[in-house]
Residue, then its C-alpha position, 0 to 999 in steps of 0.5 A: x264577306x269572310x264572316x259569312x264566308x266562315x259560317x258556310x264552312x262551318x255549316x258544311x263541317x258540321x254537316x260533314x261530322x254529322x253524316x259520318x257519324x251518323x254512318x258510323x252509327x249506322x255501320x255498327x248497327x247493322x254489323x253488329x250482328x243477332x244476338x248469343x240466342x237467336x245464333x244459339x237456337x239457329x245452330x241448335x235447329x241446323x244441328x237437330x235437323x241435321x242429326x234427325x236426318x242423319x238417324x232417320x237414314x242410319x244403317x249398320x254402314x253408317x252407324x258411327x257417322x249418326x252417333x257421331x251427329x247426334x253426339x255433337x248435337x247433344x252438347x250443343x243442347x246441353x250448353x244451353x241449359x248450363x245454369x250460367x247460358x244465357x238462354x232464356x229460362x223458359x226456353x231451356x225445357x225445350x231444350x231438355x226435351x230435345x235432349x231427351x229424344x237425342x239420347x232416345x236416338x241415341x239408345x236405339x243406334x247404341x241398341x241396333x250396333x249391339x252395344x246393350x249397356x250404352x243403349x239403355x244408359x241414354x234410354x234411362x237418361x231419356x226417360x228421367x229427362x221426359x218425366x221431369x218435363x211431366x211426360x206421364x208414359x215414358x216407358x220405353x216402347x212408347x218414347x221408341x214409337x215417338x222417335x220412330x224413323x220416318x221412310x226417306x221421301x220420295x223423288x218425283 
C-alpha cells in the first residue's frame, strides 16, 4: 500500500513540475515580445505616416512643428541603415528611399520658410540619395512633383 501510494504521489509531482514548467515555457514565449525589426519598421511606418501627415497639412503657422516630425523621423530612418543595425540588408534601400523623400520634404519646408541654403542642402542629399538607388531623373522639378502635397480629405 504505501509503495503504491509513493508512486501516485510521485506521478502527480512530476506532473505538477511538468504543467509549471511547461507555463513558464509558455509565459516566456508569449512575452517575450517581436523581434528588433518588426518594432523598428512599426515605429518607422508610425513615424512616416505621421510626418507625411504633418508635411502634407504644413503652413507658415506650423511650419516648425513639420520640420520638427520630419526631422525625428529622418533619424529614425538613418539608424536603421548604420552598418552595425541589424535591419535586414535588403530592407535598407527602402529605407534610403525614404530618407530621400524626407530631405525632399524637408527642402521644400526649408524652401517655403525662406531658408535657401538648407533647402537646397537636402534637395542635393535627396537626389544623391535617389541616383544611387538607380532614380534616372532626379532633377529637382521632378522629385517636388513626386512629393507634392495631397488636398486634406474630405469629411462626409
Amino acid at each position: 500500500m504505501k509503495r503504491a501510494f509513493l508512486n501516485i504521489a510521485l506521478v502527480l509531482c512530476g506532473a505538477v513540475i511538468a504543467m509549471l514548467a511547461g507555463e513558464g515555457y509558455l509565459a516566456a514565449r508569449l512575452f517575450q515580445g517581436p523581434s528588433y525589426e518588426a518594432r523598428y519598421f512599426a515605429i518607422a511606418g508610425i513615424g512616416w505616416g505621421i510626418s507625411e501627415n504633418d508635411f502634407d497639412q504644413s503652413s507658415n503657422s506650423n511650419f516648425k512643428e513639420a520640420q520638427a516630425s520630419l526631422t525625428r523621423v529622418l533619424g529614425v530612418y538613418e539608424q536603421g541603415i548604420r552598418e552595425e543595425s541589424p535591419v535586414d540588408p535588403t530592407m535598407k534601400k527602402a529605407l534610403r528611399l525614404q530618407i530621400a523623400l524626407t530631405r525632399a520634404r524637408l527642402s521644400v519646408l526649408a524652401s517655403e520658410a525662406g531658408e535657401a541654403g538648407p533647402a537646397k542642402q537636402y534637395m542635393a542629399a535627396a537626389q544623391a540619395d535617389l541616383q544611387a538607388l538607380g532614380w534616372i531623373d532626379t532633377s529637382e522639378a521632378h522629385v517636388r512633383k513626386v512629393i507634392e502635397r495631397k488636398p486634406p480629405a474630405r469629411k462626409s
